[in-house]
C-alpha positions as a Python dict, from the first residue, in 0.01 Angstrom:
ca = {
    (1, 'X'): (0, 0, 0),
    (2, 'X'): (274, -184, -112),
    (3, 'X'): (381, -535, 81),
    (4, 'X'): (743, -384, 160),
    (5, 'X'): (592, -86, 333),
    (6, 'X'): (320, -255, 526),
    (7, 'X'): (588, -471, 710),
    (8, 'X'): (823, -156, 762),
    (9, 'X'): (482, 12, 949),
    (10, 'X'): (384, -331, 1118),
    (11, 'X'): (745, -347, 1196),
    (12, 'X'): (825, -19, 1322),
    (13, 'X'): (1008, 148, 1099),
    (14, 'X'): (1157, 450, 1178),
    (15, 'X'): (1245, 557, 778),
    (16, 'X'): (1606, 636, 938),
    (17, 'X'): (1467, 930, 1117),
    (18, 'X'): (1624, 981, 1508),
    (19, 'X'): (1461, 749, 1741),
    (20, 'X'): (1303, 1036, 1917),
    (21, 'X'): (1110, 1098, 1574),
    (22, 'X'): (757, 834, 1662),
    (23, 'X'): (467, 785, 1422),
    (24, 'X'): (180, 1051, 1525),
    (25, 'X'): (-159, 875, 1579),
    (26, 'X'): (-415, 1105, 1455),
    (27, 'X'): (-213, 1330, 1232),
    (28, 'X'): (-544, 1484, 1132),
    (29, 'X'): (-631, 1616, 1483),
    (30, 'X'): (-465, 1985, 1447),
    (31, 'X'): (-672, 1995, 1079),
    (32, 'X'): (-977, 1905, 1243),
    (33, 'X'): (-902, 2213, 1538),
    (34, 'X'): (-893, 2456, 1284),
    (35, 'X'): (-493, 2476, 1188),
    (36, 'X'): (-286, 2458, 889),
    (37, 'X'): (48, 2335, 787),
    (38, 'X'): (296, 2570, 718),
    (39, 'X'): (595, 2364, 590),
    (40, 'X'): (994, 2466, 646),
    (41, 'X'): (891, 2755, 886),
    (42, 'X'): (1124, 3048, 981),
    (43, 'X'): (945, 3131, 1279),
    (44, 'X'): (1099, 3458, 1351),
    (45, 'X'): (1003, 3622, 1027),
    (46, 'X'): (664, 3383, 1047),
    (47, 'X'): (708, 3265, 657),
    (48, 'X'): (617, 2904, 533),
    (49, 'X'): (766, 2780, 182),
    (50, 'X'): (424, 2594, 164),
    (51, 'X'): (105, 2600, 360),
    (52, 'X'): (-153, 2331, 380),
    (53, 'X'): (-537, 2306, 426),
    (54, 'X'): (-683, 1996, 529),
    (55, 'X'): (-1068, 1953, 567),
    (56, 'X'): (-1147, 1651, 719),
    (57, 'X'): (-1470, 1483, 547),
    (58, 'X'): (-1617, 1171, 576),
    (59, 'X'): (-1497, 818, 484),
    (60, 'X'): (-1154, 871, 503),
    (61, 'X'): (-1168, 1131, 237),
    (62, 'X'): (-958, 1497, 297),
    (63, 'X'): (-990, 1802, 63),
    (64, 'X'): (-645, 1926, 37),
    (65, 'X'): (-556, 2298, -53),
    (66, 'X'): (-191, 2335, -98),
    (67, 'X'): (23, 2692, -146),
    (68, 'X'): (408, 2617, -220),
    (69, 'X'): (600, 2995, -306),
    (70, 'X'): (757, 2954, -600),
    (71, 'X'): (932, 3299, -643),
    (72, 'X'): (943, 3617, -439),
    (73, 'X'): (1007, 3894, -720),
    (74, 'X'): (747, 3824, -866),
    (75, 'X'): (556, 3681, -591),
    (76, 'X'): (450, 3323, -767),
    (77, 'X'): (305, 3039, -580),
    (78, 'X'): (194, 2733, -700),
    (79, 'X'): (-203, 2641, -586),
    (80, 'X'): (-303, 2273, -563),
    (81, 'X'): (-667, 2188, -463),
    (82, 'X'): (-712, 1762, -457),
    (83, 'X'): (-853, 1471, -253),
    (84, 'X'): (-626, 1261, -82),
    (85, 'X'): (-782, 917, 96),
    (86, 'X'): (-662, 847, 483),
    (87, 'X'): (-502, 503, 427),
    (88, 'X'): (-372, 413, 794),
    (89, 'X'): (-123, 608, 917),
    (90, 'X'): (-88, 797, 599),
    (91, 'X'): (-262, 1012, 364),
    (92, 'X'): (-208, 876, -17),
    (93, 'X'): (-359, 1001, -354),
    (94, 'X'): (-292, 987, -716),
    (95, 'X'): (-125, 1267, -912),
    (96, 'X'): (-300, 1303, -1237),
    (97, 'X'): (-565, 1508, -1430),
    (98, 'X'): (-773, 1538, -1167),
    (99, 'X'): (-501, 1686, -970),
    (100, 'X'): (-413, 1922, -1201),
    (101, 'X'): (-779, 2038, -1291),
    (102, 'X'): (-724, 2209, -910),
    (103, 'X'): (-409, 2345, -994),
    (104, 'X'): (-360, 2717, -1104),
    (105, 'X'): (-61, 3007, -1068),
    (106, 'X'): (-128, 3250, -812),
    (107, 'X'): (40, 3595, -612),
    (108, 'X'): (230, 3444, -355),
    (109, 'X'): (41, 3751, -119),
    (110, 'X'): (-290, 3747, 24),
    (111, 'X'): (-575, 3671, -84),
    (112, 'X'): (-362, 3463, -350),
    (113, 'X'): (-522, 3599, -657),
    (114, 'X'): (-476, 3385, -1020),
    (115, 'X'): (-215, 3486, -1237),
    (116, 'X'): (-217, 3412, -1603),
    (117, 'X'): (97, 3246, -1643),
    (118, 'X'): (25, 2921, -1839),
    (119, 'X'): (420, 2872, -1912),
    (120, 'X'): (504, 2815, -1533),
    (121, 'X'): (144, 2563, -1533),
    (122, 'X'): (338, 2368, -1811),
    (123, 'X'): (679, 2337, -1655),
    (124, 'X'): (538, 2249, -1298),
    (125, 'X'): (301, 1978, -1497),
    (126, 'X'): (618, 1865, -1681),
    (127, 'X'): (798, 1808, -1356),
    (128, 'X'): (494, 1592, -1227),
    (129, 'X'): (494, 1362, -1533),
    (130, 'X'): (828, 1294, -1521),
    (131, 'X'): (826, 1215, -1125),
    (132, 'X'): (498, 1102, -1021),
    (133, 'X'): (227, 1077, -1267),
    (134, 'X'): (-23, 830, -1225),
    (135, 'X'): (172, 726, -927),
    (136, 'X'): (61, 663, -565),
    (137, 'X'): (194, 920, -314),
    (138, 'X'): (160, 872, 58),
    (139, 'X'): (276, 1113, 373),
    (140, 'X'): (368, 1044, 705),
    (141, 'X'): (348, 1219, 1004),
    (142, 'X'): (620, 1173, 1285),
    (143, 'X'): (677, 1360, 1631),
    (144, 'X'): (919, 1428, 1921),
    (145, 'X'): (777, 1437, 2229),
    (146, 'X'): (950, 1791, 2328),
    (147, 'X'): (889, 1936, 2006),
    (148, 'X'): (603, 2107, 1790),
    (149, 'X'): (768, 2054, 1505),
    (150, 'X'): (634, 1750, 1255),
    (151, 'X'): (819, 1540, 1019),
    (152, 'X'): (660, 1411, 691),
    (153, 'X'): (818, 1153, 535),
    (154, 'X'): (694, 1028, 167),
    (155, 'X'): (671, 735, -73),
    (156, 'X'): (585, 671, -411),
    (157, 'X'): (387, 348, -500),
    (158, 'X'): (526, 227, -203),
    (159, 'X'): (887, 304, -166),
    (160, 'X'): (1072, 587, 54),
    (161, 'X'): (1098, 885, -145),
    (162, 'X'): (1346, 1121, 38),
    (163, 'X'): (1271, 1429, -162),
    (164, 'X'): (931, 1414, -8),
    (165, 'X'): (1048, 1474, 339),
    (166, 'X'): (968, 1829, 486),
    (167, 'X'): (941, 1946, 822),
    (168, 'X'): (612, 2174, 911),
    (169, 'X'): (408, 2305, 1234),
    (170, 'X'): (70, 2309, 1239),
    (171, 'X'): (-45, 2742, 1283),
    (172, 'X'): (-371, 2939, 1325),
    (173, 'X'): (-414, 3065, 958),
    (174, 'X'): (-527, 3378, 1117),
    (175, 'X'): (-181, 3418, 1315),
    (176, 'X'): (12, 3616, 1046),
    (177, 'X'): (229, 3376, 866),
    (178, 'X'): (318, 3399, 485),
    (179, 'X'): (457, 3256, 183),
    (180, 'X'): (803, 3305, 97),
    (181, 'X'): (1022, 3138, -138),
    (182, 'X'): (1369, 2964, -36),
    (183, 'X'): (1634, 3240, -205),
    (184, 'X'): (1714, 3132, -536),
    (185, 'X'): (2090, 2926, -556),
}
């Protein structure tokens, strides 16, 4: 952890979200009950952009199984299986080759089987080396008190990283949510 962001955590710091947004304590709690994230949730049609599996192990270490849509027609998501370490009040890990030996193309529909497609693999692996290769990434959990609703803020080696910010509820993965792609601008 960087200096700068150690005395914005010792400090308080809010990363410019609402004062009603506070730092959860034990953002692994809902993981460890059996839930998932499913991030930007429409909750009337019970769809998640991305869905996250977190299982808790031992010495700070979490086995992370990620599922972001990518496209509806076809139904493309993008599967991500990696450790991340419990560093404080976030959860940081290292984007490289071992992240993408767990990474793979996959129907966006249950039971999210492979699909061969080793052009979208390059261009998503592209998008990591230019952003965040070999780089530190940590999340952040934060909370209103009236609200289920969580807040993730990110950095890279350190430093905010706004496009890193999503908003997610934790859901039984048995409940019926899917995967479903933001429409395409």
């Amino acid at each position: 952890m960087s200096l700068t962001l150690a005395m914005m955590l010792l400090g308080g710091t809010d990363f410019g979200l609402d004062p009603a947004w506070k730092p959860v304590g034990d953002q692994l709690a809902p993981a460890r009950a059996g839930k998932i994230q499913c991030h930007d949730p429409d909750s009337a049609a019970r769809t998640c952009r991305m869905m996250t599996w977190l299982d808790v192990g031992s010495e700070g270490v979490v086995a992370v199984r990620q599922l972001t849509a990518l496209s509806n027609g076809p139904a493309y998501a993008a599967e991500a299986r990696f450790r991340v370490r419990s560093e404080g009040a976030a959860l940081c890990g290292t984007i490289d080759d071992n992240y993408m030996a767990g990474f793979r193309i996959v129907s966006s529909r249950a039971p999210y089987a492979p699909v061969n497609d080793k052009r979208l693999t390059l261009l998503y692996r592209e998008a990591l080396v230019a952003t965040v290769w070999e780089r530190k990434v940590c999340s952040y959990e934060f909370r209103r008190a009236d609200d289920e609703m969580r807040q993730e803020i990110g950095t890279i080696d350190g430093a905010f990283a706004g496009e890193l910010m999503s908003q997610y509820l934790w859901i039984d993965p048995k409940a019926g949510w899917r995967l479903k792609a933001p429409p395409q601008g």
